[in-house]
One Martini backbone bead per residue (centre of mass of N, CA, C, O) as a GRO file, in nm:
protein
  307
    1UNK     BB    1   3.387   6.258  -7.032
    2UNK     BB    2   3.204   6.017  -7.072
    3UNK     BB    3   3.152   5.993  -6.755
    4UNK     BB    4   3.008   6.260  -6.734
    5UNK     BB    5   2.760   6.203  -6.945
    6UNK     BB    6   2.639   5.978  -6.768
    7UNK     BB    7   2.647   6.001  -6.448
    8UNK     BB    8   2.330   6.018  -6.411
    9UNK     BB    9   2.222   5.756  -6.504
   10UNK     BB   10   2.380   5.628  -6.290
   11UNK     BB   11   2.287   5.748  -6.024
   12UNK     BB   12   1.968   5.643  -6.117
   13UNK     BB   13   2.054   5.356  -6.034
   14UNK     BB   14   2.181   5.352  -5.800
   15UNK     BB   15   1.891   5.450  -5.654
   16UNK     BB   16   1.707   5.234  -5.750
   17UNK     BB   17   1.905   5.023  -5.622
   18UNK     BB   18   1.902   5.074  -5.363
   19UNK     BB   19   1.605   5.096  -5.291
   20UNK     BB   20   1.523   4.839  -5.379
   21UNK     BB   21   1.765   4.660  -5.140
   22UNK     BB   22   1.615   4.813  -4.891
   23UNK     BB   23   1.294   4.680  -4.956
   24UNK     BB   24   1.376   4.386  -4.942
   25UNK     BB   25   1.520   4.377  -4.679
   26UNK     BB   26   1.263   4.463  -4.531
   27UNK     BB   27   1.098   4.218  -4.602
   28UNK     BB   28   1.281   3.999  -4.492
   29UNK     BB   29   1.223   4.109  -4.193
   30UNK     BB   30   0.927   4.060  -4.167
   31UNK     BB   31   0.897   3.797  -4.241
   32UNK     BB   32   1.089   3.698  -4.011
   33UNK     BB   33   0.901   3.779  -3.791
   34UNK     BB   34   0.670   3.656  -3.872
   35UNK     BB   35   0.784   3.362  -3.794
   36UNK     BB   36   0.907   3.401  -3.542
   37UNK     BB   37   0.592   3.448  -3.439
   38UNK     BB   38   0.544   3.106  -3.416
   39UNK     BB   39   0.747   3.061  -3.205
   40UNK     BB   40   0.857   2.795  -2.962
   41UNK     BB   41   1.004   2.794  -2.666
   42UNK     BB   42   1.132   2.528  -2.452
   43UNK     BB   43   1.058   2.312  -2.115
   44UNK     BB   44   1.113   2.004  -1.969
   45UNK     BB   45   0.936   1.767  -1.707
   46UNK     BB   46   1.003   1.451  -1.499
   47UNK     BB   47   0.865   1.137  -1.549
   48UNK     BB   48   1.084   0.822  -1.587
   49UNK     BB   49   0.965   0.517  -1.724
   50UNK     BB   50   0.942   0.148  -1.741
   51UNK     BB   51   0.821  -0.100  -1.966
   52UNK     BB   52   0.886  -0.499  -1.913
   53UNK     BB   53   1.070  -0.758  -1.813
   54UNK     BB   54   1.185  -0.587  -1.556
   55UNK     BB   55   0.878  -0.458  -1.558
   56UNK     BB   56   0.500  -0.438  -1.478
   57UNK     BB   57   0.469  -0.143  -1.360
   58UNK     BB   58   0.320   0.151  -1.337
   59UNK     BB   59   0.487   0.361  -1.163
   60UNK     BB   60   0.704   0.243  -0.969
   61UNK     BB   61   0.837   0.392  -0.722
   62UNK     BB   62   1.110   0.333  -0.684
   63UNK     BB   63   1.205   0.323  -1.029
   64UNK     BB   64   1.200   0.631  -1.042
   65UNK     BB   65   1.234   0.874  -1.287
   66UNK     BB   66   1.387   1.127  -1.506
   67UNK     BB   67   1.368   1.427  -1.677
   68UNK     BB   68   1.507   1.655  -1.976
   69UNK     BB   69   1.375   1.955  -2.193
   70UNK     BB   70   1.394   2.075  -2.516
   71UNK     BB   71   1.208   2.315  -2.739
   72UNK     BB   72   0.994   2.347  -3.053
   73UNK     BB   73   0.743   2.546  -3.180
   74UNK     BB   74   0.538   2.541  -3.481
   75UNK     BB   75   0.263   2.726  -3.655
   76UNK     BB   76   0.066   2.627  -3.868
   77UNK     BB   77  -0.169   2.690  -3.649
   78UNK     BB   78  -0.336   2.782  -3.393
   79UNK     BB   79  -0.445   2.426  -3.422
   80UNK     BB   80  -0.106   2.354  -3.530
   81UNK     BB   81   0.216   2.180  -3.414
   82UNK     BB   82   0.541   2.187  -3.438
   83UNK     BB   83   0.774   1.964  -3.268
   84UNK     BB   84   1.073   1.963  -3.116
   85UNK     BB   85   1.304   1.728  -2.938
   86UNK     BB   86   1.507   1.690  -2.627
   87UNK     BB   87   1.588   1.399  -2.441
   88UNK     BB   88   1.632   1.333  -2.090
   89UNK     BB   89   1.734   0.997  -1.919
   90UNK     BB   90   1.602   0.774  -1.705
   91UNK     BB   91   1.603   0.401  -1.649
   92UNK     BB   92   1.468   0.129  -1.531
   93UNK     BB   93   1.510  -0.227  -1.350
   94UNK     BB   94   1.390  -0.514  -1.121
   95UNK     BB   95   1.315  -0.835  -1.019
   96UNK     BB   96   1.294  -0.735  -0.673
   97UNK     BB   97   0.990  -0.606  -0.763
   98UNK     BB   98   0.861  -0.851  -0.817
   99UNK     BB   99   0.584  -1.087  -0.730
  100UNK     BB  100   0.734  -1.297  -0.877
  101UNK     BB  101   0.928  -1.569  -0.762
  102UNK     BB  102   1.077  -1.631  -1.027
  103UNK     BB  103   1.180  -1.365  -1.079
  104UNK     BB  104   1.333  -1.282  -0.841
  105UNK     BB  105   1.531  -1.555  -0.920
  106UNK     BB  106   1.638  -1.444  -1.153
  107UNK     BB  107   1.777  -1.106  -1.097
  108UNK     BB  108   1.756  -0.902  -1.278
  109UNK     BB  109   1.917  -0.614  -1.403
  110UNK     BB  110   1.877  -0.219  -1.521
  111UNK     BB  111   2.034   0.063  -1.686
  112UNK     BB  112   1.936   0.383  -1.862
  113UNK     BB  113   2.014   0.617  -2.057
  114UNK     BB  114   1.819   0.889  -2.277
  115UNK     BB  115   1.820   0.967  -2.614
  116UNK     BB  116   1.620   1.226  -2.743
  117UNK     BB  117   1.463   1.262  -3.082
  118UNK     BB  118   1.163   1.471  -3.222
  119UNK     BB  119   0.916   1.512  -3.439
  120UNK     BB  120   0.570   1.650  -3.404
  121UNK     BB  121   0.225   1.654  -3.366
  122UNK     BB  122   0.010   1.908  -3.286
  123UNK     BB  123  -0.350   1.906  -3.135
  124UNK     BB  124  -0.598   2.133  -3.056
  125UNK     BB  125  -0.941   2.170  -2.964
  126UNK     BB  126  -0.842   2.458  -2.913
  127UNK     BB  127  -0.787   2.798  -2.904
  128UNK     BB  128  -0.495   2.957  -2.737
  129UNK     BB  129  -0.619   3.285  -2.831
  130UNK     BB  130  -0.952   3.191  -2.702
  131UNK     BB  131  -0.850   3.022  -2.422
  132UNK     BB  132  -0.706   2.878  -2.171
  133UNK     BB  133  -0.760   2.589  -2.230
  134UNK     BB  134  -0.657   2.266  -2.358
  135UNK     BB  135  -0.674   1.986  -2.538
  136UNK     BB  136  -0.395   1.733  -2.650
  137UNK     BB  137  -0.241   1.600  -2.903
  138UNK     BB  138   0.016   1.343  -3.039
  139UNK     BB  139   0.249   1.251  -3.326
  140UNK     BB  140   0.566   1.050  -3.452
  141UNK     BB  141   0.907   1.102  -3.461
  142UNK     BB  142   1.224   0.921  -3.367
  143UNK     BB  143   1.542   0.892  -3.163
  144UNK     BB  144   1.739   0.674  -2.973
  145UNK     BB  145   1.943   0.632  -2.697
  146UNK     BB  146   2.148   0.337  -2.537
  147UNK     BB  147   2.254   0.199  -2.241
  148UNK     BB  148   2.288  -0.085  -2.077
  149UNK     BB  149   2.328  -0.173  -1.730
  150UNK     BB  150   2.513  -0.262  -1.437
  151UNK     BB  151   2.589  -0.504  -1.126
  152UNK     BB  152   2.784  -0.606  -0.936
  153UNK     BB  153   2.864  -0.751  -0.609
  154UNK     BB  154   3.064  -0.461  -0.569
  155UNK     BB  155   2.932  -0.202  -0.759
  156UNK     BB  156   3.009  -0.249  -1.062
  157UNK     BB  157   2.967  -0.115  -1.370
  158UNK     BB  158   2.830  -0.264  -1.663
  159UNK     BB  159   2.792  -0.336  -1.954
  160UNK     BB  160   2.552  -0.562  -2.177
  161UNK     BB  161   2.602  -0.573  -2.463
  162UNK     BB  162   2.926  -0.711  -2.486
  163UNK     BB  163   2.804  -0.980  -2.378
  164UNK     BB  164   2.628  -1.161  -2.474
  165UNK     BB  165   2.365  -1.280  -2.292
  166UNK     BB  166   2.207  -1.400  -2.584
  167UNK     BB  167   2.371  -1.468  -2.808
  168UNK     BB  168   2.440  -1.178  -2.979
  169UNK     BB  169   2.649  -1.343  -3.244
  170UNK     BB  170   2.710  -1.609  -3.215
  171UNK     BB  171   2.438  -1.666  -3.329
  172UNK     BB  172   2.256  -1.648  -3.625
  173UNK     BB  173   1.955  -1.619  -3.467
  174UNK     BB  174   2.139  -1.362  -3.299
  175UNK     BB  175   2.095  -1.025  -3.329
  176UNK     BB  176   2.247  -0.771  -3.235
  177UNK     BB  177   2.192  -0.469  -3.141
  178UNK     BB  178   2.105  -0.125  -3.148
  179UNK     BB  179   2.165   0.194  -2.979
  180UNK     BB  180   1.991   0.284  -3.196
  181UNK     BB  181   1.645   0.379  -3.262
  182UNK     BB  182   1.300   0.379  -3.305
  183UNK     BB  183   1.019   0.625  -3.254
  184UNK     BB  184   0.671   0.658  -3.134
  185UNK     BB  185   0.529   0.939  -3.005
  186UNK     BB  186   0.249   0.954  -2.769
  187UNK     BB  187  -0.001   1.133  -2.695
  188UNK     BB  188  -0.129   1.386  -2.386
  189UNK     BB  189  -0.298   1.692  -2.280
  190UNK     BB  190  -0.275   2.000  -2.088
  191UNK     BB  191  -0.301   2.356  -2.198
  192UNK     BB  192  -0.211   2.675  -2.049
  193UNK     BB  193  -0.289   3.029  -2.106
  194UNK     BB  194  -0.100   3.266  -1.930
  195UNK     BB  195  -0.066   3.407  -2.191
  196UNK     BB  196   0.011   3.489  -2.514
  197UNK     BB  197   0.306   3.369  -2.470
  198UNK     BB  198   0.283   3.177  -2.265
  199UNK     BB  199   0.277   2.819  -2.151
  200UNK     BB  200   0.133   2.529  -1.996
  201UNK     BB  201   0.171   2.177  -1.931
  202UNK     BB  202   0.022   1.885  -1.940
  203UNK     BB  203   0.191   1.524  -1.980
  204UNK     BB  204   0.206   1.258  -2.158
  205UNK     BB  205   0.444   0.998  -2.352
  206UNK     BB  206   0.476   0.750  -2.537
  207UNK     BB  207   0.718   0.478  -2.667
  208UNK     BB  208   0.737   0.313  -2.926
  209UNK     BB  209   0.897   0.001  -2.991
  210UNK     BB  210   1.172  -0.187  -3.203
  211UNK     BB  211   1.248  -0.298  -2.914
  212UNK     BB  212   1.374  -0.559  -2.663
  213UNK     BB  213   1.656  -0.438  -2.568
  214UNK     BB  214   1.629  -0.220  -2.338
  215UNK     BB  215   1.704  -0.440  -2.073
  216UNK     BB  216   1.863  -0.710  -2.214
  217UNK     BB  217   1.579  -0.850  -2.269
  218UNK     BB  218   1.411  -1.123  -2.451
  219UNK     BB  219   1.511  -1.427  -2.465
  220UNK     BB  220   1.733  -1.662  -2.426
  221UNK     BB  221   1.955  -1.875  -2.333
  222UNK     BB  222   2.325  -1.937  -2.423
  223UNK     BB  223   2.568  -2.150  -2.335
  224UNK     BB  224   2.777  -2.185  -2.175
  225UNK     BB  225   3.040  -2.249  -2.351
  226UNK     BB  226   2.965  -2.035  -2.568
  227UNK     BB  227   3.017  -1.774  -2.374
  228UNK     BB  228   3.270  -1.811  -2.272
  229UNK     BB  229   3.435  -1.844  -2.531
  230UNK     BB  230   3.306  -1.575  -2.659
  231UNK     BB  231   3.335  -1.376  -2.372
  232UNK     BB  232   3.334  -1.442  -2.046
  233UNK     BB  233   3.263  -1.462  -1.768
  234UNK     BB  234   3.113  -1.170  -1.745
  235UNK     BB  235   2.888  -1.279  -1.934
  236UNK     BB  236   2.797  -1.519  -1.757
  237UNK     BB  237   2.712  -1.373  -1.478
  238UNK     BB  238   2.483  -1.165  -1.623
  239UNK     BB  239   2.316  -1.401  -1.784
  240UNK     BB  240   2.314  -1.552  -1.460
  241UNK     BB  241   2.135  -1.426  -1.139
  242UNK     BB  242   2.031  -1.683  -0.962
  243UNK     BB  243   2.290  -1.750  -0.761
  244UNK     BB  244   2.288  -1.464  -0.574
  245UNK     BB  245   2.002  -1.608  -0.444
  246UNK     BB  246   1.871  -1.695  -0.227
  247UNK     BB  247   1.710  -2.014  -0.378
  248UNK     BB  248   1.884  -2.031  -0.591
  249UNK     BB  249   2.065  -2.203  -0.895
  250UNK     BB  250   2.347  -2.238  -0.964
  251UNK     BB  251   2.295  -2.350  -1.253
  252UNK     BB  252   2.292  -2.284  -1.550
  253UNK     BB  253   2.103  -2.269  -1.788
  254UNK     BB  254   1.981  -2.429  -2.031
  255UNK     BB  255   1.964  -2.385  -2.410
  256UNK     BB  256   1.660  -2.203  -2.448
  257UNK     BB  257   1.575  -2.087  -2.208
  258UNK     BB  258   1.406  -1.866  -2.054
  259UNK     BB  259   1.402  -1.536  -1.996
  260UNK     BB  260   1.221  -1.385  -2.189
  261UNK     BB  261   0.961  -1.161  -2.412
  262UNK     BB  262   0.960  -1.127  -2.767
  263UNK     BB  263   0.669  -1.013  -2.801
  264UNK     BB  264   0.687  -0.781  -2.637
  265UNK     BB  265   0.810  -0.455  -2.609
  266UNK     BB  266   0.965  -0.190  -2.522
  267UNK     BB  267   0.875   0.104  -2.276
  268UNK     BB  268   0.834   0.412  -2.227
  269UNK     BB  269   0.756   0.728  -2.028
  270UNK     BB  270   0.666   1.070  -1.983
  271UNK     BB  271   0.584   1.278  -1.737
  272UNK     BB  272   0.457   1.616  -1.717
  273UNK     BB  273   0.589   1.958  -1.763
  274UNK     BB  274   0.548   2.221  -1.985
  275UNK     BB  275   0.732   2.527  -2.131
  276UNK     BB  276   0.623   2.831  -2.332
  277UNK     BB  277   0.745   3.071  -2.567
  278UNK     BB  278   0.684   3.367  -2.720
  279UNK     BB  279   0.838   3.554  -2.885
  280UNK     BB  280   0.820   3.912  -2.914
  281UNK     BB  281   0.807   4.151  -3.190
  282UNK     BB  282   0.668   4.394  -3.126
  283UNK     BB  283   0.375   4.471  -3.161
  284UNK     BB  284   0.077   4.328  -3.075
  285UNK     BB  285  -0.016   4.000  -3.162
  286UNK     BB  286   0.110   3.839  -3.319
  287UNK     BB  287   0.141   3.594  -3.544
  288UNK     BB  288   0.185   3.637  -3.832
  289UNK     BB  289  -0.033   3.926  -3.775
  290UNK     BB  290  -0.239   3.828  -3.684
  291UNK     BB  291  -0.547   3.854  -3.487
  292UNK     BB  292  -0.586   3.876  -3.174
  293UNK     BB  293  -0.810   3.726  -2.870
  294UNK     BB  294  -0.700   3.737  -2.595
  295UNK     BB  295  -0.891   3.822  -2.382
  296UNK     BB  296  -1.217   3.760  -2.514
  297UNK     BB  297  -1.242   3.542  -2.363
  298UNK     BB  298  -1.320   3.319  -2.121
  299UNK     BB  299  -1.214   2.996  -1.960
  300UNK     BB  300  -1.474   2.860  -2.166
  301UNK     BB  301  -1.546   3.092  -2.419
  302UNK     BB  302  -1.661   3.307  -2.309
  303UNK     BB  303  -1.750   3.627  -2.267
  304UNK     BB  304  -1.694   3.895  -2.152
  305UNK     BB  305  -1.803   4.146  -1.946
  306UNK     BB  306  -1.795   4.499  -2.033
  307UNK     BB  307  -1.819   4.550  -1.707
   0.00000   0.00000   0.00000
């Protein structure tokens, strides 16, 4: 009796409290699609090199290698985007393509897999929903993980971290390196507006290290009774292989001899193209609903002839 006496009042709050619910759903997906149309996901591939102690050459023919990654670019404006990425590499080095003689006789060679993630932010000079293609640099923050090895002389792989080539833990005055490292990745490129929702880019990207042993080379030779001592044979092997090598010197160096040279760090650098798609939801210009001119201006953003 007394719910039927209030019924109607339940009813009308109920359906107000319904329609609430519904108008508020609905903000949330049209929120949610315009965040979603600033979202660029791509694709990226190229060349993956290493420059340190064991390559001076740039971009050097026989030891390059590749890369491949992929991408997540969110809008802060038309020409400010900030980008996340996985990339994957492979990098070496090795003194047997030194012009020095004496690199060559030290012998020494590396290489190692690279997993970097970074988020960086990137300027472009024009808005690429009003020209065809911009100039465009970026910058920003990083961690790569690493982990180098060699060969012995049968071809078998060996990692050099646990081997403390360097006396690193061995020494008090060197310490471990870890294999997970921070980087700082830096670069420039031009991206073309394929449509309004393609891009293309081309690329180059520097990562400033704050290591010198992606190569396992770094400052000088160890003690051999401490080394074989601490690490055992094997690692006394690859802390010193001019002894494998024509003219090379048989004996091992005595300790703090040079090996490497920990002034300057060591640093890797990726070249290549990246594709960017932007999903679009419903019609229109998509953008956060923003209202696009892409194909209103000409190649170099002159207006285009309406005849």
């Amino acid at each position: 009796m007394v719910f039927n006496q209030f019924r109607p009042y339940f009813c009308v709050q109920n359906k107000n409290l319904t329609v609430k619910t519904f108008l508020c759903l609905i903000f949330s997906l049209n929120l949610l699609f315009v965040q979603a149309q600033r979202v660029h996901i791509g694709v990226a591939g190229g060349l993956a090199n290493y420059s340190g102690d064991l390559l001076e050459k740039l971009y050097a023919k026989k030891i390059t290698n590749g890369f491949i990654g992929v991408t997540v670019h969110y809008e802060l404006q038309d020409q400010i985007l900030i980008r996340g990425a996985y990339n994957f590499a492979r990098v070496n080095g090795s003194d047997i393509y030194s012009e020095k003689p004496y690199l060559v006789l030290r012998n020494l060679s590396f290489e190692s897999a690279i997993s970097e993630f970074s988020v960086v932010g990137e300027y472009y000079l024009f808005n690429l929903y009003e020209r065809r293609f911009s100039p465009y640099g970026f910058i920003g923050l990083g961690v790569f993980h690493f982990n180098p090895y060699s060969y012995d002389s049968t071809g078998k792989k060996v990692f050099l971290k646990p081997l403390s080539t360097e006396g690193q833990g061995i020494y008090p005055n060197k310490k471990e390196y870890s294999l997970w490292q921070p980087t700082i990745p830096i670069g420039a490129g031009v991206k073309f507006s394929i449509t309004e929702n393609l891009r293309i880019g081309i690329e180059i990207g520097l990562r400033k290290l704050f290591t010198d042993h992606l190569d396992d080379v770094s400052t000088s030779y160890p003690d051999f009774n401490d080394l074989l001592a601490a690490r055992g044979q094997t690692a006394v092997d690859f802390s010193y292989r001019g002894d494998e090598v024509p003219g090379g010197d048989p004996v091992f160096p005595t300790k703090e001899t040079q090996r490497g040279g920990a002034e300057q760090k060591d640093l890797y650098y990726f070249t290549g193209l990246n594709i960017s798609f932007r999903p679009s939801f419903g019609g229109g210009g998509g953008g956060g609903g923003r209202s696009r001119g892409f194909g209103k201006k000409g190649k170099f953003g002159c207006p285009n002839n309406p005849l």
